[in-house]
C-alpha positions as CSV (number, residue, x, y, z in Angstrom):
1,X,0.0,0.0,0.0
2,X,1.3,3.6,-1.1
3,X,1.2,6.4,1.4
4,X,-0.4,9.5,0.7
5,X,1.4,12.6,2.1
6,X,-0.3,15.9,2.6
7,X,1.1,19.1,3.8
8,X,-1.2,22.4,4.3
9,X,0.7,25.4,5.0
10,X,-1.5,28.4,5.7
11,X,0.1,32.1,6.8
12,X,3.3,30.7,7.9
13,X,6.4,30.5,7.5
14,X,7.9,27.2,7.1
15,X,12.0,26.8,7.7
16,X,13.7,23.4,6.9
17,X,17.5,23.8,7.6
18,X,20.7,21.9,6.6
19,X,18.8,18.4,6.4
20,X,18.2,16.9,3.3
21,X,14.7,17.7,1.5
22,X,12.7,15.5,-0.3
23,X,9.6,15.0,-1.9
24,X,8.2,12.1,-2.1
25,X,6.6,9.9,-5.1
26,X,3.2,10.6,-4.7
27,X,3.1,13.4,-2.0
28,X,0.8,16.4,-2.7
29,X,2.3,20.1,-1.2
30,X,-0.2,22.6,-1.2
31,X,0.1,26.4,0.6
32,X,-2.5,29.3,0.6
33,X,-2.5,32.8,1.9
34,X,1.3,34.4,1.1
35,X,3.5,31.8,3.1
36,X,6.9,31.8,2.8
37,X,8.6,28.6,2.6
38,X,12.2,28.3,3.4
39,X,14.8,25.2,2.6
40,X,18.2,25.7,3.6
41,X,20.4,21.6,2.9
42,X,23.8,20.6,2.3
43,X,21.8,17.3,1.5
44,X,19.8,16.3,-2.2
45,X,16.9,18.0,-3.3
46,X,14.7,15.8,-4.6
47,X,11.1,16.2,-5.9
48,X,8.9,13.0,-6.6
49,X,5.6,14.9,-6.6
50,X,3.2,16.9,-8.2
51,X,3.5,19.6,-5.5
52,X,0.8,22.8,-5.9
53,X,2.1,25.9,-4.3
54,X,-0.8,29.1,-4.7
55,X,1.1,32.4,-3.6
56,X,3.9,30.7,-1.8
57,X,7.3,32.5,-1.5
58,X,9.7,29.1,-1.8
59,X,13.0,30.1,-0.9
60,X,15.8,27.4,-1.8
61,X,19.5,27.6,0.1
62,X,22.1,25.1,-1.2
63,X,24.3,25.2,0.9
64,X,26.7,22.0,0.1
65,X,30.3,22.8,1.1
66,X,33.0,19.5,-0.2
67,X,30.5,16.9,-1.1
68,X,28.1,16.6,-4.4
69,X,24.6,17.5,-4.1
70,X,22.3,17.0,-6.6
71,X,19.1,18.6,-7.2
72,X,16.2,16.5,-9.2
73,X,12.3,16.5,-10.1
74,X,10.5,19.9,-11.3
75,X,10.4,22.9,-9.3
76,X,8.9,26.7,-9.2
77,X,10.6,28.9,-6.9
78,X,11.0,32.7,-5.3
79,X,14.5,32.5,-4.5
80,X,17.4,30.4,-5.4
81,X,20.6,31.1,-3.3
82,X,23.7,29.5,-3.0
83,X,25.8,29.8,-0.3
84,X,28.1,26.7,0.6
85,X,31.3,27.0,-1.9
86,X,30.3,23.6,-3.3
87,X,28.6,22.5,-6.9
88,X,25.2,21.9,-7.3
89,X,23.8,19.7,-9.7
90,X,20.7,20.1,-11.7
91,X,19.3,17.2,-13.4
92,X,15.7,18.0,-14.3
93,X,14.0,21.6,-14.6
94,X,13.7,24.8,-12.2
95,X,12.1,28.2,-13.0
96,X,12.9,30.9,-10.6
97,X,11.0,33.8,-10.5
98,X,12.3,36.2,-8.4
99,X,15.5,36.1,-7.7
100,X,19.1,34.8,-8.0
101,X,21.6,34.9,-5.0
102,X,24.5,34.0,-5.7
103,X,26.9,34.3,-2.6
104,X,29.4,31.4,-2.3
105,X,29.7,28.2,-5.0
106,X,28.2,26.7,-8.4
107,X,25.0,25.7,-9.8
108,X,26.0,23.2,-12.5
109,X,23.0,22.4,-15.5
110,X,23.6,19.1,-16.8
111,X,22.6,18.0,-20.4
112,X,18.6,17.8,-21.2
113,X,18.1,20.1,-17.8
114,X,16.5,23.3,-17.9
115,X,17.2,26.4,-15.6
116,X,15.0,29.8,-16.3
117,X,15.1,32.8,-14.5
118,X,11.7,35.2,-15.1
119,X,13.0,37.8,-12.2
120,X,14.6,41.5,-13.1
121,X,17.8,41.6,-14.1
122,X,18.8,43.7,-11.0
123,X,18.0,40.5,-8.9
124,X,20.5,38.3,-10.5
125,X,23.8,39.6,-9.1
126,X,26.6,37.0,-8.4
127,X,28.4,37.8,-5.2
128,X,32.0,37.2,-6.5
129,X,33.6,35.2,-9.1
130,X,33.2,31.9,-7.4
131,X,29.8,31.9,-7.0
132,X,27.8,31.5,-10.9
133,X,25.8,29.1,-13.3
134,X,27.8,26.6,-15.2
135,X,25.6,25.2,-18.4
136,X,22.6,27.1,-20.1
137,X,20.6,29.9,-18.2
138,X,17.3,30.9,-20.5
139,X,15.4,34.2,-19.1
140,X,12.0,35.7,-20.6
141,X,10.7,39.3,-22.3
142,X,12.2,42.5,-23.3
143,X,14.8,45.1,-20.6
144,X,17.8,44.4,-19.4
145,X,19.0,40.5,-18.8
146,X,21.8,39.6,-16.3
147,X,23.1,35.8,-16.7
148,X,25.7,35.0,-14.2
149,X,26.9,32.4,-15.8
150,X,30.5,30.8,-16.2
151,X,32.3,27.8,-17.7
152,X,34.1,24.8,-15.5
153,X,37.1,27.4,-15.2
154,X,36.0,30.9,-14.5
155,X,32.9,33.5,-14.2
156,X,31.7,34.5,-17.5
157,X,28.5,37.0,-17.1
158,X,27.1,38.2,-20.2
159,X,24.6,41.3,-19.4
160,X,22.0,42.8,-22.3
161,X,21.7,46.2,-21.4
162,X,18.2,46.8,-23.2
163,X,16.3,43.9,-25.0
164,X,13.5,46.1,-27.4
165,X,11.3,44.0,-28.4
166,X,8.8,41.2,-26.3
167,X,10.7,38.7,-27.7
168,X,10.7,34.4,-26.5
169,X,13.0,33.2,-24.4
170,X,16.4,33.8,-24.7
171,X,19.1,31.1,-23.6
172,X,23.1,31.5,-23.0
173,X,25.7,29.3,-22.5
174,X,29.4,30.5,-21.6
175,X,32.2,28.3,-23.1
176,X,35.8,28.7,-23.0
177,X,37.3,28.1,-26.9
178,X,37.7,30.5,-29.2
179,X,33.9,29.7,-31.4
180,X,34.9,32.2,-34.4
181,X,37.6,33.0,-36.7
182,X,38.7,35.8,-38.2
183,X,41.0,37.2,-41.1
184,X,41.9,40.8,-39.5
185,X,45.4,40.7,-39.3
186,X,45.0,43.9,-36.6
187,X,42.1,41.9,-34.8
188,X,43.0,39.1,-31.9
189,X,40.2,36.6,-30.7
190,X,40.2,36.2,-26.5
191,X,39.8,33.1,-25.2
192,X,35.9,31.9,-24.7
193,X,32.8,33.1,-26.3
194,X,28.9,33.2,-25.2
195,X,26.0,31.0,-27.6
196,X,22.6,32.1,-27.4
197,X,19.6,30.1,-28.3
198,X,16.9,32.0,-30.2
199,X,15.2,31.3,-33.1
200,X,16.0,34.7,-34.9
201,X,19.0,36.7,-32.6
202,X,18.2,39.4,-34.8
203,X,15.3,40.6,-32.6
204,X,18.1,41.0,-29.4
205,X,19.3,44.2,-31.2
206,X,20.5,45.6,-27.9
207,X,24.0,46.5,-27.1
208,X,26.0,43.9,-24.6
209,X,28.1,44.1,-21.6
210,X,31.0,41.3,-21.4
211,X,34.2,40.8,-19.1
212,X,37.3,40.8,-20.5
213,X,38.9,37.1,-19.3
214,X,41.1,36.9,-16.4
215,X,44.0,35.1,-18.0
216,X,44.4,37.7,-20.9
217,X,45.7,41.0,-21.1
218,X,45.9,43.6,-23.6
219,X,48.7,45.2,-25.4
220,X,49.8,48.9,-25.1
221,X,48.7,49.4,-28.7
222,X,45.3,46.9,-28.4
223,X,42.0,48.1,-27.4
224,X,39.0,45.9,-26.6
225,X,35.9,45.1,-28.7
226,X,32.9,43.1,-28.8
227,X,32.8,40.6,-31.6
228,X,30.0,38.5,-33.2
229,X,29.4,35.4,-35.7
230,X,26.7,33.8,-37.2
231,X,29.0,30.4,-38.0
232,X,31.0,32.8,-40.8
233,X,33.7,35.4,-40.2
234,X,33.6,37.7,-37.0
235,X,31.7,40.7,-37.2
236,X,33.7,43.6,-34.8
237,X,30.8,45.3,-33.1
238,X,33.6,47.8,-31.4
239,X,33.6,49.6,-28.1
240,X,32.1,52.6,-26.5
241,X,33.9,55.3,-24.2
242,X,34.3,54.5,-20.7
243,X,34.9,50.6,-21.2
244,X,37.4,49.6,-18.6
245,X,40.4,47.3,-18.8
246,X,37.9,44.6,-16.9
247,X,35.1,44.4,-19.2
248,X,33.6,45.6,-22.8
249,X,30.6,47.2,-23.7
250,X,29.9,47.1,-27.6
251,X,28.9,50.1,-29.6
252,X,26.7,48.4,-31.9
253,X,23.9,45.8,-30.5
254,X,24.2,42.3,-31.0
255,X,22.2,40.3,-33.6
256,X,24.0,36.9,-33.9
257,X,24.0,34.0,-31.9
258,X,28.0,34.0,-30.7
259,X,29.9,37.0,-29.1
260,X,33.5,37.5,-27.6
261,X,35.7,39.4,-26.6
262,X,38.7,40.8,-29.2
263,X,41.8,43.0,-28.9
264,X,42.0,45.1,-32.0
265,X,45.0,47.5,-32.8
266,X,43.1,49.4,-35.5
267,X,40.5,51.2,-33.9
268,X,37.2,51.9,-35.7
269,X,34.4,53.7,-35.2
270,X,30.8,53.3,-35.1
271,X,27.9,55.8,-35.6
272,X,24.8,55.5,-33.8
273,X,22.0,55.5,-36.1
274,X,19.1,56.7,-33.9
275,X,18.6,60.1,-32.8
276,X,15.7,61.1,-30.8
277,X,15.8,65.1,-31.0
278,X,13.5,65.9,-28.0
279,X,15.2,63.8,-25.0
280,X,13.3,60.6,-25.3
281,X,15.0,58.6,-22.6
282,X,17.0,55.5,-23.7
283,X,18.3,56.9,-26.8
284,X,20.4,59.5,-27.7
285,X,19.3,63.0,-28.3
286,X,22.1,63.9,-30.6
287,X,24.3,62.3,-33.3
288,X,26.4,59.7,-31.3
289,X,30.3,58.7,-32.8
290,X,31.8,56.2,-31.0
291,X,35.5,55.9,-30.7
292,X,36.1,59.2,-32.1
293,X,37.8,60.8,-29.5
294,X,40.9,58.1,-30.9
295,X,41.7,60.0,-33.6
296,X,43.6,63.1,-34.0
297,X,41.5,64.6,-36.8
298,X,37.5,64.3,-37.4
299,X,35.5,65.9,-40.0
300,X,31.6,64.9,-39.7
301,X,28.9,65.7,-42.3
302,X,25.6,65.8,-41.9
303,X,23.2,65.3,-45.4
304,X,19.2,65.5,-46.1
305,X,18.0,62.4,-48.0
306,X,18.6,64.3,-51.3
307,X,22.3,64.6,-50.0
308,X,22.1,68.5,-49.7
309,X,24.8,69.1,-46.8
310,X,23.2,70.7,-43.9
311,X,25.8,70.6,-40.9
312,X,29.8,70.2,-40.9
313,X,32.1,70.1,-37.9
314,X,35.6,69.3,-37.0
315,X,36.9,67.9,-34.2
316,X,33.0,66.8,-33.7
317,X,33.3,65.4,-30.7
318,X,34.6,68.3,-28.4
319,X,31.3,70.4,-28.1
320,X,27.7,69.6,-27.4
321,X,25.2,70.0,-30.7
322,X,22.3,68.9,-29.3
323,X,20.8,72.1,-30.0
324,X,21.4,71.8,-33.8
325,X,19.4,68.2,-33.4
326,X,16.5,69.6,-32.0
327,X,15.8,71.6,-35.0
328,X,15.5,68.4,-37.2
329,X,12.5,67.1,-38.8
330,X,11.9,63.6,-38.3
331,X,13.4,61.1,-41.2
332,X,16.0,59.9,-42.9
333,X,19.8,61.5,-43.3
334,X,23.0,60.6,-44.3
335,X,26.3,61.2,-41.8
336,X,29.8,61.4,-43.4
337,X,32.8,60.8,-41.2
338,X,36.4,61.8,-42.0
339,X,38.9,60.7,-39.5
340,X,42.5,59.8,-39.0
341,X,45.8,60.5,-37.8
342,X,45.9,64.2,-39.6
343,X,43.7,66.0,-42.4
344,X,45.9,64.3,-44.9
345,X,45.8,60.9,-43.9
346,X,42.4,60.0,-43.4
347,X,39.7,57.2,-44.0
348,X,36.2,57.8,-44.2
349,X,32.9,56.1,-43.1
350,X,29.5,57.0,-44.0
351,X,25.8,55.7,-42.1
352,X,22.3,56.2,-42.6
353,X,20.7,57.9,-39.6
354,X,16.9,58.2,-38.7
355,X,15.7,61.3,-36.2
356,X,12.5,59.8,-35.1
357,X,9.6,61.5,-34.4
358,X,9.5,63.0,-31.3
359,X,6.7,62.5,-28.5
């Protein structure tokens, strides 16, 4: 004869610390009326059941320290936190919907498991670069995305600064070979790379935030870049100002399914093609050059769509025009960029940029 196991939790909170927990086969969990239900175990975490939880807070602690623990079944949870230097592993599915804390060890997602985090990206911060996800992390919607995620040798994040469009889920992976090539003599690959699983990475179209990895260091005469690849040659999606020597933030937005991290001693530049003339937040209010400031000469052009010159400036980046911007009618134009080491010795880029309508 089976046993039927029933737990009713109503406005409570429920703490089980450092045992094992487990769920057994047939066992039916069910909690009403905002509880908060705490689990805190070195031990496995198994789940057997069919549980029901209805406006439950279910806060997991692993906090295994030198042995394996293993985590198994399906589970729905507020909080995941780890906090016992150990690894974790996960062997069947877990959605989290709150909140990542990461404070002290790994969470490792074995093959055919599943791991996705619904919660604001602000709420998955790893405490330091012990303490991540190794294996595929998938999150949901538009904004910003955090994944603190690694590979079996170091941490790894990968952070979307702003995801447009409602878009499916989007998975990432962290590995540590190379994952593209290139034919840049002046361009160096970094060890590692980041694979996202969507069906069309097009739709990301949002600029990305990457670390540069520990074991590498840059040149005097190398500057850091973000790189992508859609299994062909490495696109160089370059670097805005104020990227430090510890991580990378590209100046155009990623729309492939593998980034890294290159070292590049030919600096190019990248102009922003949105311009939002009335101080729309999010985007930028005036035309937007990225690694200008490298060169020692700049000459930028501004042309209507008929390619009658409206605006010129040199040395465009040392004044603020957003004045001139404001007085533009919303459409299409075309910016001309001159730029080198001196007025005789310079290459030129040119871009399409759209003023959009303003609010």
């Amino acid at each position: 004869m089976k046993l039927r196991l029933l737990f009713v939790i109503s406005s409570a909170l429920l703490t089980c610390a450092h045992a094992q927990f487990v769920v057994s086969e047939n066992a039916v969990m069910t909690a009403a009326n905002n509880p908060i239900v705490s689990v805190s175990t070195p031990g496995a975490v198994i789940n057997n059941s069919d549980y029901r939880f209805d406006n439950v807070r279910f806060y997991l602690n692993l906090t295994v320290t030198d042995s394996d623990q293993t985590v198994s079944g399906n589970w729905s949870l507020f909080n995941l936190q780890i906090s016992g230097g150990g690894e974790t592993s996960l062997s069947d599915t877990m959605e989290v919907t709150n909140s990542f804390t990461f404070m002290e060890g790994t969470l490792k997602v074995n093959d055919k498991a599943s791991l996705v985090y619904s919660g604001s990206a602000d709420n998955a911060k790893s405490a330091n670069e012990l303490s991540y996800v190794i294996g595929p992390v998938t999150q949901r919607g538009p904004g910003p995305k955090f994944y603190p995620i690694g590979t079996e040798m170091a941490f790894a994040w990968i952070e979307f600064l702003d995801i447009e469009e409602s878009i499916e889920d989007v998975t990432v992976e962290a590995f540590d070979d190379v994952g593209m090539t290139t034919t840049d003599p002046s361009l160096r690959i970094l060890q590692g790379y980041w694979n996202i699983e969507i069906s069309d990475p097009s739709k990301i179209n949002s600029q990305v935030r990457l670390p540069l990895p520990l074991t590498e260091t840059l040149g005097d005469d190398e500057d850091a870049v973000v790189l992508q690849t859609d299994n062909q040659l490495a696109i160089n999606l370059g670097s805005i100002p104020g990227s430090n020597l510890s991580e990378v933030i590209s100046a155009s937005p990623v729309t492939s399914k593998v980034v890294a991290v290159g070292a590049t001693t030919e600096i190019d530049i990248t102009i922003h093609e949105l311009i939002t003339p009335h101080g729309s937040p999010d985007v930028f209010d005036q035309l937007e050059i990225h690694n200008l400031t490298g060169f020692a000469y700049n000459k930028v052009t501004l042309l209507d769509r008929y390619g009658v010159p409206l605006k010129e400036w040199e040395d465009y980046a040392a004044s603020d025009h957003s004045d001139f911007f404001k007085t533009l009618s919303p459409g299409n134009y075309i910016c001309i960029v001159e730029y080198g080491a001196s007025k005789e010795n310079v290459r030129k880029k040119s871009q399409m940029v759209t003023v959009l309508k303003s609010r």
